[in-house]
N, C-alpha and C positions, 0 to 999 in steps of 0.2 A: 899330202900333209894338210890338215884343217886347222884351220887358226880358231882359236877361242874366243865368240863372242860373249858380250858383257849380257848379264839379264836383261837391263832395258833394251839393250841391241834387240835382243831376241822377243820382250812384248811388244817393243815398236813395231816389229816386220812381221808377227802374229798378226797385230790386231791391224794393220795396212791389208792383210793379204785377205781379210774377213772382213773388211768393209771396203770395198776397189771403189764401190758406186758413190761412198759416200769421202773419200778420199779423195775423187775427182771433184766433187763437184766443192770440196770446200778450197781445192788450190783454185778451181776456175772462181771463184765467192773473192777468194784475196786475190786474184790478179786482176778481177772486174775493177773491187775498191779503189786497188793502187793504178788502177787505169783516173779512172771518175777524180779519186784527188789530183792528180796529175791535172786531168782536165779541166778542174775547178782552179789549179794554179794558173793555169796557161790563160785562163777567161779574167781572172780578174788582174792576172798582168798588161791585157789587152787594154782592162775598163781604165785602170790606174793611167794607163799612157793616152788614151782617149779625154781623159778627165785633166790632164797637164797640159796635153794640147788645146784644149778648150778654155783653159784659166789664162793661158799665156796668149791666146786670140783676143778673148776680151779684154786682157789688161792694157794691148797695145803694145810687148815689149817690141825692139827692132827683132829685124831680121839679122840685119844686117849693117853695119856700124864704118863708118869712113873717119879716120882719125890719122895725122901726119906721125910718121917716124919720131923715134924719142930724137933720132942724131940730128934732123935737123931743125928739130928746138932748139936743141943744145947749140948750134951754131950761129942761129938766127936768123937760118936762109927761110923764112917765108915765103918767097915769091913760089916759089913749086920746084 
């Protein structure tokens, strides 16, 4: 038993089977693009974090931060 395709069904997979060559190469055309954008996301995600790290060198922030417990403010033990 044969199922009944729809018209476009059927010029879609006409005109695929009448142009193989040029079929292929417009899926390899869009998987190149969406490669390259990909690759252009992944390079300026690189620049953007190169470019933070560079603002936050020259500004000076710490590294690293040495500050006592809230609990013992709150008590008044300074000594350590």
């Amino acid at each position: 038993m044969r199922t009944q395709s729809t018209p476009l069904a059927m010029v879609l997979r006409g005109s695929l089977a009448q142009n193989r060559t040029r079929t292929v190469l417009a899926v390899l055309a869009i998987a190149l693009g969406v490669a390259l954008g990909y690759a252009v996301q992944l390079i300026n995600a690189a620049a953007v974090n190169e470019l933070a790290q560079g603002v936050q060198t020259l500004s000076g922030d710490a590294d690293l931060e040495a500050a006592r417990s809230a609990r013992r403010l709150c008590r008044g033990d300074l000594s350590g």
